[in-house]
C-alpha positions in Angstrom: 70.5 185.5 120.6 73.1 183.2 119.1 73.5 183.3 115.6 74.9 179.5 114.0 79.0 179.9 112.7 79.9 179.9 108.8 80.2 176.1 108.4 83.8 175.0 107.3 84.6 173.4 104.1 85.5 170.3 103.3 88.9 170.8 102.4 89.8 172.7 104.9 88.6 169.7 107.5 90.3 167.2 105.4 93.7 169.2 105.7 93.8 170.0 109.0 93.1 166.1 109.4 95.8 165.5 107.4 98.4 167.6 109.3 97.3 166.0 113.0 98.2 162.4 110.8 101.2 163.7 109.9 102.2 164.7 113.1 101.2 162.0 114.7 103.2 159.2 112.3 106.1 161.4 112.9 106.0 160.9 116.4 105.3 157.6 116.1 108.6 157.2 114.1 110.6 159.2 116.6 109.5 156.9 119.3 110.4 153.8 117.9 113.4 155.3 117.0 114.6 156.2 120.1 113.1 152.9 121.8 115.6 151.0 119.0 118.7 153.1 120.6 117.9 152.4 123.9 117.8 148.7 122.9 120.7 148.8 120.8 123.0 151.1 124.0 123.7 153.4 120.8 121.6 156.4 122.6 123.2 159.8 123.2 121.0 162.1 123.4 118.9 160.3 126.2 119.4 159.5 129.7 118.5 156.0 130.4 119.2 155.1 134.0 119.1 151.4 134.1 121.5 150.6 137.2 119.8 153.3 139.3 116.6 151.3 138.9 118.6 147.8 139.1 118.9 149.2 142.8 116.1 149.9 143.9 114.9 146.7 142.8 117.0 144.7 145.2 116.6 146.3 148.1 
């Protein structure tokens, strides 16, 4: 027969919360950052082909 799990606490709820937040404004962050390099043609750590695409367009 199944027997109900110890029920978790508050805090620890709220703090695991907290972390997914965290580490989900942090990505948000990296994103726009990255988006502002691409915009800016200051990126070098990503590999944007825009002429590739340019292209493909055309034809």
């Amino acid at each position: 027969m199944a027997v109900p799990k110890k029920r978790t606490s508050k805090s620890k709820r709220d703090s695991r919360k907290a972390v997914w937040k965290r580490k989900a404004a942090v990505h948000a962050q990296k994103a726009i950052s990255l988006g502002k390099s691409i915009l800016t043609g200051r990126n070098d750590g990503f590999v944007y082909p825009m002429a590739e695409e340019a292209e493909e367009g055309e034809e």
